[in-house]
Structures are given as C-alpha cells and as structure tokens.
TORKOLVEX-342464 format. One record per residue: residue in three letters; x, y, z of N, C-alpha, C, O in turn. Coordinates in steps of 0.1 Angstrom, whole numbers, plus 5000, padded with zeros to 4 digits. Atoms other than C-alpha are relative to their C-alpha. Layout:
N
ALAXYZXYZXYZXYZ...
//
This chain:
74
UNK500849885000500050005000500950135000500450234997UNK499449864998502850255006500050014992499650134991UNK500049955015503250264968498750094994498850184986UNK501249965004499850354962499550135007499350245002UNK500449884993498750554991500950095007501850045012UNK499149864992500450905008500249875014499549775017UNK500150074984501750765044499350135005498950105016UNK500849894993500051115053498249905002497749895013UNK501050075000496650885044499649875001498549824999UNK500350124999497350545050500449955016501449965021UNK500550024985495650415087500249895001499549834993UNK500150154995496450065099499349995015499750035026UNK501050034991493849975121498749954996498349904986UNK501450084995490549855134499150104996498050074990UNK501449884996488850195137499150054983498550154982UNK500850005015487250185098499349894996498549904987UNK500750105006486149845098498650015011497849915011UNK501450014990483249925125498950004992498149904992UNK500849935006481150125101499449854986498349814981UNK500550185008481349765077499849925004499749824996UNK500850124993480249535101499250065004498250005002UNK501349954997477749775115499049944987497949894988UNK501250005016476349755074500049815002499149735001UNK499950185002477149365075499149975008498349895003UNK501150064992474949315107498750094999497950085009UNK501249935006472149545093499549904991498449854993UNK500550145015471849295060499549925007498349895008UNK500750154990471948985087498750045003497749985000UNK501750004991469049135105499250024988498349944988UNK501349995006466949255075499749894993498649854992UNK499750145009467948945055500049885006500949805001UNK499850084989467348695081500249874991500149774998UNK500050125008467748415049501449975003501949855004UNK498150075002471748425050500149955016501149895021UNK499250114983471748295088499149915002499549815008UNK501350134994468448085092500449874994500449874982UNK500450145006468847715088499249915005499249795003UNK500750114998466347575104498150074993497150004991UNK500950005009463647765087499850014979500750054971UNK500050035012462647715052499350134992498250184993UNK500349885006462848005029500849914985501249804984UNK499250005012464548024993500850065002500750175006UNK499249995003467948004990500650044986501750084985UNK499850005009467848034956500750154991499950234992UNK499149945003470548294938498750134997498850245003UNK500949935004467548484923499450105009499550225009UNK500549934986465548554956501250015009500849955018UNK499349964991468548644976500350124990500350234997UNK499549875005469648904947498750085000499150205002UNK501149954998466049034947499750075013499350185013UNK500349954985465749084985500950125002500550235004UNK499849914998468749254987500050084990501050164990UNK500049865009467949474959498950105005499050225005UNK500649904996465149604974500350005019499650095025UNK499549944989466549605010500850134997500550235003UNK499549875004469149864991498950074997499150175004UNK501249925004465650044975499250085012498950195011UNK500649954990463950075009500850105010500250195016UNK498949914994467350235026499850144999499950225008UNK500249835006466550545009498950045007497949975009UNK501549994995464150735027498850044993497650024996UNK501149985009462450894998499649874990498549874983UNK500850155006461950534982499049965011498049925007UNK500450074993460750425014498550095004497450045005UNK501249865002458250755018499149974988498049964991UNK500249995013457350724983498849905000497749944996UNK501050085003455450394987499349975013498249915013UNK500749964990454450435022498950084998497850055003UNK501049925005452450705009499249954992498049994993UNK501150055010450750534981499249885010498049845010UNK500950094995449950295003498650025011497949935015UNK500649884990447950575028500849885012499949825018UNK500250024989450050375058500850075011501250025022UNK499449854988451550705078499049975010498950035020
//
C-alpha cells in the first residue's frame, strides 16, 4: 500500500472496519435468509439477489416515503 497511498493517508487499524460490520449486521438482521437454517425459505441465487435489491431500495428514505404513501399507511 505504501506505493499507492500518501503515508499522510494510510491508517492501519480497526477503527474503519466498524462502520462495515455495522452495514454487515444490518443485511443479517433485514435478511434473516443468510443465517436461518432451520427455517425454510428460498435460497435460491435469484431470491436472495431480489431481497437484497430492494433492501438497498427501501434504505433510501424517499423510496421508502414514496410507497408508504401510496399505500395511505402514515
């Protein structure tokens, strides 16, 4: 890495990987398919890239506003 990055900007440590396991145990919990094995869902490549496509969709708050509202459930 020293080739690449300034040593003014290159951190060895821990204190950056929080913020990506925070996001890592967010997916687990919304996605409860990649840890469950004893219930029966679809594993299948399709419905796992679907879910989290719209887990990324709902993140947004104006996607998630958006169809809350059509749906009248404020």
């Amino acid at each position: 890495f020293k080739s690449v990055i300034p040593s003014s900007q290159h951190v060895i440590g821990k204190s950056g990987t929080i913020y990506i396991e925070l996001d890592n145990a967010n997916t687990r919990h919304y996605l409860a398919r990649m840890t469950r094995r004893t219930k029966v869902v679809s594993k299948s490549v399709q419905m796992v890239d679907l879910s989290m496509r719209l887990l990324e969709y709902f993140r947004v708050p104006e996607n998630y506003n958006a169809v809350r509202d059509s749906l009248n459930l404020s």
